[in-house]
N, C-alpha and C positions, 0 to 999 in steps of 0.2 A: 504494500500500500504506500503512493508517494503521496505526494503535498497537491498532485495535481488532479487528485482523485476526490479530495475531500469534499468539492462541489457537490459529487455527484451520491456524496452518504448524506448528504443535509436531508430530512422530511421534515415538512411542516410542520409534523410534530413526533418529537424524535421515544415517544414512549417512554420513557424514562422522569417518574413524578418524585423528586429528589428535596422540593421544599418545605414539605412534609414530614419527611423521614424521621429528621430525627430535631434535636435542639442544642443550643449552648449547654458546655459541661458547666456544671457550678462545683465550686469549690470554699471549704471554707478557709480562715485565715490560718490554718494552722497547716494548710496547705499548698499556702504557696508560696513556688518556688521561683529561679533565677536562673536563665538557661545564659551560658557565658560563651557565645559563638568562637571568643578566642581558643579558647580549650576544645573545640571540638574536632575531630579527625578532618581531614580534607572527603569530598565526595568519593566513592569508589567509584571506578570506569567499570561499567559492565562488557565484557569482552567479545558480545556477542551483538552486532550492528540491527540484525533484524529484532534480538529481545527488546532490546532498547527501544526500537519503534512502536514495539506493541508495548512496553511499560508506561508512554504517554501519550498511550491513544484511549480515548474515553469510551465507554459503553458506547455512549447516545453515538456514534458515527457508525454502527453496526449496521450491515445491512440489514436489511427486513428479510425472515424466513429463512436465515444464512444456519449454515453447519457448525457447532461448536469450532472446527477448523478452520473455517473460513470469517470467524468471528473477527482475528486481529486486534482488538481490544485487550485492556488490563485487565478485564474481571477475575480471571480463572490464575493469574498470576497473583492479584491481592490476597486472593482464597489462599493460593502458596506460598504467600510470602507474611499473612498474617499466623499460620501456624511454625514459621519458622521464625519470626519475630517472638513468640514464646518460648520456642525454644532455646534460644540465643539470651534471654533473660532470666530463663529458669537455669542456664549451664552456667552465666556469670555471677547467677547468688551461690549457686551450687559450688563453686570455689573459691567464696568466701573461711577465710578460718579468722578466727575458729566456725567449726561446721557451724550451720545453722539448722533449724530444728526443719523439717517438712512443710509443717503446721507453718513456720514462718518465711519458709520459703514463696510459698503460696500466697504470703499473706501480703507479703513485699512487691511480687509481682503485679497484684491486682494493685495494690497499692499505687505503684508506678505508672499504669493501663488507665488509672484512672485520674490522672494529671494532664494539662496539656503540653507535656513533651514530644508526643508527635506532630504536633503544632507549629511547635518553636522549631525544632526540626526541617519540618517541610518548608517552612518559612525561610530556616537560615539559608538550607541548600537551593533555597526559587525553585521548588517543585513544582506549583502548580502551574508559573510562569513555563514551562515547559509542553505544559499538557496541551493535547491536541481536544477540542470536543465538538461540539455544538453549541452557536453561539449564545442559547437561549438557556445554557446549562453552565456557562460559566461562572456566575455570579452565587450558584451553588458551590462552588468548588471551596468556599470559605466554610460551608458546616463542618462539624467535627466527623457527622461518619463518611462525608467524602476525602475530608483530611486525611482519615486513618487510611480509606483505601489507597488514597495516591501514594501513602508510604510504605504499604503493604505493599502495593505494585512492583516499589525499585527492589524492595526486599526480595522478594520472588524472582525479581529478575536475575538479582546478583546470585542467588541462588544457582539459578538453572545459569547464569553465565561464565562461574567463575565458582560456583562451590559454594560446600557447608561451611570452611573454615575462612573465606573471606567474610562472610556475613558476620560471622562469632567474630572477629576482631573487628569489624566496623562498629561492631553494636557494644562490646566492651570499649572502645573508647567514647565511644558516648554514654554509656550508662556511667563513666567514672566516677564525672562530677555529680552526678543524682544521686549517691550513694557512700559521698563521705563520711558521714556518719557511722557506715558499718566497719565490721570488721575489716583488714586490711584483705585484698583477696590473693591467691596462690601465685606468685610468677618465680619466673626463672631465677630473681635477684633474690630469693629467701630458701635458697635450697637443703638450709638443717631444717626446716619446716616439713619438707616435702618428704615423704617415708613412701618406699617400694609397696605395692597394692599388687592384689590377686591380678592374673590374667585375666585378658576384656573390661577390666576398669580402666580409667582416664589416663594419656599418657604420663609420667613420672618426667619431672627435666634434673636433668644432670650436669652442672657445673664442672666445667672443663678445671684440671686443679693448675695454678700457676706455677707451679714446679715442674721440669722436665725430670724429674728423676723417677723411678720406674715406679711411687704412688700412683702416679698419672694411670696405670693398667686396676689399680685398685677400683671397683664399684659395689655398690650396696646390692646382694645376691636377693634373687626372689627366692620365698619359702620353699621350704622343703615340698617336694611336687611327685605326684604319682609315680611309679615307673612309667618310663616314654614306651610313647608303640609309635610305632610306624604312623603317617599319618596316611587316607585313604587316596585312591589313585588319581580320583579328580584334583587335589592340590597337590603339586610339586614338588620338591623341595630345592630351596634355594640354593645356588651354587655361587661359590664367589667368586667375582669378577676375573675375567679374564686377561683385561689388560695390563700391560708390564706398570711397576711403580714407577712415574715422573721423579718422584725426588730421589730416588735411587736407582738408576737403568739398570748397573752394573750389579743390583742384586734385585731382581724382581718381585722377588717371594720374600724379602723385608715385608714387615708390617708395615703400613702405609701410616695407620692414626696418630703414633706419636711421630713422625716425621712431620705430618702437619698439623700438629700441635704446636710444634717447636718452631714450624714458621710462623704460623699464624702470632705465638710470640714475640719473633723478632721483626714480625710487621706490625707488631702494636694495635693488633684486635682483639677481640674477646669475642670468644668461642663458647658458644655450651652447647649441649644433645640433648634432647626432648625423644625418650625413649618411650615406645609400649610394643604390647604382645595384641595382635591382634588375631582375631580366630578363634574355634574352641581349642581350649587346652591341651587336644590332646592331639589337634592338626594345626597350629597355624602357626605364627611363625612375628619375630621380633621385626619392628618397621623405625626407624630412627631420623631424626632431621637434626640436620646440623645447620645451626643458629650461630650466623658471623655477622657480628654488631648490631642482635636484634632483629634481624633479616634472614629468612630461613634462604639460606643457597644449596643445599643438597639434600635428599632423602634418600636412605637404603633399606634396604630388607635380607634376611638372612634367620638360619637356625638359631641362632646364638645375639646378645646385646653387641656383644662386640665385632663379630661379624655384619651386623647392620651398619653400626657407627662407621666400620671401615670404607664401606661401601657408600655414605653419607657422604663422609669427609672427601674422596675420590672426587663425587660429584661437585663437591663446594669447592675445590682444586681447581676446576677448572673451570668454575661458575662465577669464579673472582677472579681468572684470568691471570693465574701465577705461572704460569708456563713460559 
């Protein structure tokens, strides 16, 4: 759908009875709050040119009688992007510590849901300023539950354009400042905090140690675990890499991770791993990303923590362009 189409979506009346819906949120003063557009993350680029078109294009330009497929509008993206908007908010209380109780997890969410921070939001980014619709529907576009959808919309978009984990770090740094008050939540920079969990729980990050001396192979072991079987023949097993080691030609079969440990400190970055076990227990397999200056540049996988991490670091070799 381009720009020179839109004439031909205008009806008279575009079916769509949107000033009725719904009303202004009310709030009382104990609720309100201060949205600091300094502090808030830049817009994420959705990577995907066609999502993008349908993320601000409105219902009302639908054809009449048209096929869910052929709709091209945001509906069906807001639909997905408002249940991943709770999700992204129940995962950034949810690594809150100290824990927080269920009961208050929940309580905090709606709590938040029920502020105009998606408001101020759509506002700071000129969301609506974007949106495509009918001209007879724009002046709707200021209620709260079209608000919410148009912010549902990008949600869903970045979703499908770019993934789960872009979404979760857009939405943690916007929820940062709405929740000063809480406890401090889980990152990288608190890792005597951070204690090894059962496999299929949330990844574990691991602080690269500033020392080159052979601590550096030292990590925190997961529990004592079943005998291993085999895992079944539909997954794999991972094989590591084939390529010769760059920082050592002349010995290939050197371990790669403390070699680029030791550059990575005398280029004066900071490095950590963000490990987990993904899979059941008894088939899958350790997945690792390595984090150089905050900035995830490699990811591995492999049987073992440290056969992922190796395969990570590889990646982030030559992702930072030390070659």
């Amino acid at each position: 759908m381009n720009s020179n189409n839109l004439g031909s979506l205008y009806s008279g009346n575009s079916g769509v009875n949107l000033q009725s819906t719904t009303h202004k949120r009310s709030r009382s003063e104990s609720e309100q709050r201060f949205f600091d557009g300094s502090l808030a993350p830049p817009l994420p680029r959705i990577a995907n040119s066609d999502v993008i078109l349908q993320v601000f294009t409105h219902r009302s330009l639908r054809r009449p009688n048209s096929k869910p497929e052929q709709h091209g509008d945001n509906e069906r993206l807001a639909e997905l992007g408002k249940a991943m908007l709770d999700v992204a908010i129940t995962d950034f209380l949810f690594r809150k510590r100290p824990f927080l109780q269920a009961t208050e997890i929940s309580r905090l969410r709606k709590s938040l849901l029920s502020t105009n921070l998606i408001d101020d939001w759509v506002t700071f980014y000129g969301l609506r300023k974007k949106m495509r619709c009918h001209p007879s529907v724009f002046p709707s576009l200021q209620l709260p539950q079209e608000t919410d959808s148009i912010f549902h919309a990008y949600v869903g978009g970045l979703f499908v354009g770019n993934g789960l984990d872009a979404v979760n770090e857009w939405i943690d740094h916007l929820l940062a400042q709405e929740v000063t008050g809480l406890a401090k939540p889980v990152t990288a920079d608190d890792p005597l905090e951070i204690v090894e969990i059962p496999p299929s729980k949330r990844a574990k990050s691991e602080t690269m140690s500033p020392s080159l001396q052979p601590a550096i192979f030292f990590a925190s072991q997961p529990p004592p675990s079943p005998p291993r079987r085999e895992p079944p023949p539909h997954l794999p097993r991972s094989t590591p890499p084939s390529y010769p080691n760059p920082l050592a030609p002349a010995q290939p079969d050197l371990p790669f991770l403390p070699l680029f440990n030791q550059a990575a400190t005398q280029r004066r970055v900071t490095v950590d791993y963000v490990v987990e076990f993904i899979g059941p227990p008894h088939a899958g397999r350790w997945c690792a990303k390595c984090v150089v200056n905050e900035l995830c540049k490699g990811v591995g996988y492999g049987n073992s923590k440290q056969m992922a991490k190796e395969e990570a670091a590889r990646q982030a070799y030559y992702s930072m362009g030390w070659t």
